[in-house]
C-alpha positions as CSV (number, residue, x, y, z in Angstrom):
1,X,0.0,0.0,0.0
2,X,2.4,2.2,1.1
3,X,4.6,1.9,-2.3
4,X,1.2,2.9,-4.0
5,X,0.7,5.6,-2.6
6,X,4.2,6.8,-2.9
7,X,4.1,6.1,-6.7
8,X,0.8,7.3,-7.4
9,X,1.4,10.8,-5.1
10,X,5.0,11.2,-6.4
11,X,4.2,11.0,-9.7
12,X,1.5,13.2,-9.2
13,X,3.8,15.8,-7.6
14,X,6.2,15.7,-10.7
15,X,4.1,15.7,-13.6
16,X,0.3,16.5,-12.3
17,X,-2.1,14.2,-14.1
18,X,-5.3,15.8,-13.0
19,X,-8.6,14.0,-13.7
20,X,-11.3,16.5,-14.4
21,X,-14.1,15.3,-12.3
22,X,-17.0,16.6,-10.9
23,X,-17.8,16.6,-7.2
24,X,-20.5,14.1,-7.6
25,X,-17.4,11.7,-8.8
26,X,-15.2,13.1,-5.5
27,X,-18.1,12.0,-3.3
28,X,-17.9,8.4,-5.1
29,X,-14.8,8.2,-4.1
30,X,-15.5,9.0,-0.7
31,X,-17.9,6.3,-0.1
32,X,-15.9,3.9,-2.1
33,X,-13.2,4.5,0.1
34,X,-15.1,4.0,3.1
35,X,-17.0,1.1,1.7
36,X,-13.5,-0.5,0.7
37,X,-12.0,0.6,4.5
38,X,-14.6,-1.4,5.9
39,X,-14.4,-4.5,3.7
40,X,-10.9,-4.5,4.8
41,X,-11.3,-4.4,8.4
42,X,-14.2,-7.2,7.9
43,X,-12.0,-9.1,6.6
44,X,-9.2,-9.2,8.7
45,X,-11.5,-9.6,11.4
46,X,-12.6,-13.3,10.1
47,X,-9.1,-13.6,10.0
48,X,-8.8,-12.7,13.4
49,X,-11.9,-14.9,14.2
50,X,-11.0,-17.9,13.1
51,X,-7.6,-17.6,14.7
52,X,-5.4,-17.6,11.9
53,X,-3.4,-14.6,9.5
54,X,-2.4,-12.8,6.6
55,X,0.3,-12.3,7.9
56,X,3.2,-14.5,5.9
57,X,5.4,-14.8,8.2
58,X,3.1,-16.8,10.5
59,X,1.7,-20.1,9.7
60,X,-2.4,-20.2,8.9
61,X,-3.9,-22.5,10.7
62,X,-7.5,-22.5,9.5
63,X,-9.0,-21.9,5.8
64,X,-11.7,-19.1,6.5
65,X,-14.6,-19.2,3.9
66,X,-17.0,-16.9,5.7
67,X,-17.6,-14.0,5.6
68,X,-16.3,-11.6,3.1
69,X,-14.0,-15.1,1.8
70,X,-17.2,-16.1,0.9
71,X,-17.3,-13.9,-2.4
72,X,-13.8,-14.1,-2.6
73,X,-10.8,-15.4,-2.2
74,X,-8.8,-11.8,-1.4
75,X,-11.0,-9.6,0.0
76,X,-7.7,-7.6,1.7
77,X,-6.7,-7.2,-1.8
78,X,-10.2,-6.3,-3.2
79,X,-10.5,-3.9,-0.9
80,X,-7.1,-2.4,-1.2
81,X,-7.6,-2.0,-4.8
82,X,-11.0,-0.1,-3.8
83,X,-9.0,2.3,-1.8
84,X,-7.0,3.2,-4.1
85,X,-9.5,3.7,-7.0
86,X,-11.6,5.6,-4.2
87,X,-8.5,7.9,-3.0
88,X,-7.8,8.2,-7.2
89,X,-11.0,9.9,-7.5
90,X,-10.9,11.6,-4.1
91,X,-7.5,13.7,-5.0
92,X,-8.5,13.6,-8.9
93,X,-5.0,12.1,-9.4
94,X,-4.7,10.2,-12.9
95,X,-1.5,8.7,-11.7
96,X,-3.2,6.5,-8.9
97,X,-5.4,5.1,-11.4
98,X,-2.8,4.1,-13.3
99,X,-0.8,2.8,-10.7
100,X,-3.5,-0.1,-9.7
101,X,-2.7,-2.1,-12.8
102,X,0.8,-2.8,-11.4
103,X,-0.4,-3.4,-8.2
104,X,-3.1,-5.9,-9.6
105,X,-0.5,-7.7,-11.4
106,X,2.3,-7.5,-9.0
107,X,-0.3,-9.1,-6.4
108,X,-1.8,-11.7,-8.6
109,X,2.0,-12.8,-9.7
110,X,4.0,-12.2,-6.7
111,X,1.7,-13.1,-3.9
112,X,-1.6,-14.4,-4.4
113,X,-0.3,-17.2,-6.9
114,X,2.5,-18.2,-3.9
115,X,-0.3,-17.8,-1.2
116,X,-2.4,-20.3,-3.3
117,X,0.1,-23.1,-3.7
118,X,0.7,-22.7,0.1
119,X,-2.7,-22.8,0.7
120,X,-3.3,-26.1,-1.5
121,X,-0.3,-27.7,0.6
122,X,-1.3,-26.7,4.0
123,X,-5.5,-27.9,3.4
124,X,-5.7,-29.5,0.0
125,X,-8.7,-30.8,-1.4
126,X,-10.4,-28.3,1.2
127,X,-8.8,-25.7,-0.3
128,X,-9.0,-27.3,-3.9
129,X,-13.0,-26.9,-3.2
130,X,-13.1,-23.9,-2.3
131,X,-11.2,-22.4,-5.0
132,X,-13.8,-24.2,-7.4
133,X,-16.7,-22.5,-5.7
134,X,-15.1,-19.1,-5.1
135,X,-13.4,-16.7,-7.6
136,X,-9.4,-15.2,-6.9
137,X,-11.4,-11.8,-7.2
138,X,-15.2,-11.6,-7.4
């Protein structure tokens, strides 16, 4: 998150890539951000709940389908993502738009596909299922 928003901001600061939007759009962002803030903190609750992590450097000892895992496999991602597109529109900054796709990807190749094949290890068929029934994203 943090190298996001040093991209997106710092890029912004150097060559300003302004997106002309109304205030009706600024307010979307708002509530996008808020919505996206909360989905985040529901998430890691369940987390939290089910006494396990996403933290990688501790071991997960449960595989949490409820809640917001429900929809979808990474709902901390998800909502990341929708903090970012909300705080894009917020600050009208064309460069934080842009600077989700490499996030996305990054994520998707970096982490989520290395979380997977730990995940499949650690709960197999378990985990096999779910991954069937519930999309990476949404």
């Amino acid at each position: 998150m943090l190298l996001w928003a040093i991209a997106s901001f710092g890029l912004h600061w150097l060559m300003p890539l302004q997106l002309p939007l109304d205030d009706h759009a600024v307010g979307i962002g708002r509530v996008l951000t808020v919505a996206a803030g909360a989905l985040l903190v529901w998430a890691q609750h369940c987390l939290r709940e089910h006494k396990t992590t996403a933290d990688h450097s501790r071991p997960s000892t449960q595989l949490v389908t409820a809640g917001p895992y429900r929809y979808s496999r990474n709902p901390i991602y998800l909502a990341m993502i929708g903090v970012f597109l909300g705080l894009a529109l917020v600050f009208r900054n064309g460069w934080a738009v842009i600077m989700i796709v490499p996030f996305v990807v990054a994520v998707g190749r970096l982490t989520i596909d290395r979380e997977e094949r730990y995940l499949h290890r650690l709960f197999g068929e378990e985990y096999a299922r779910y991954k069937r029934r519930v999309r990476r994203w949404v």
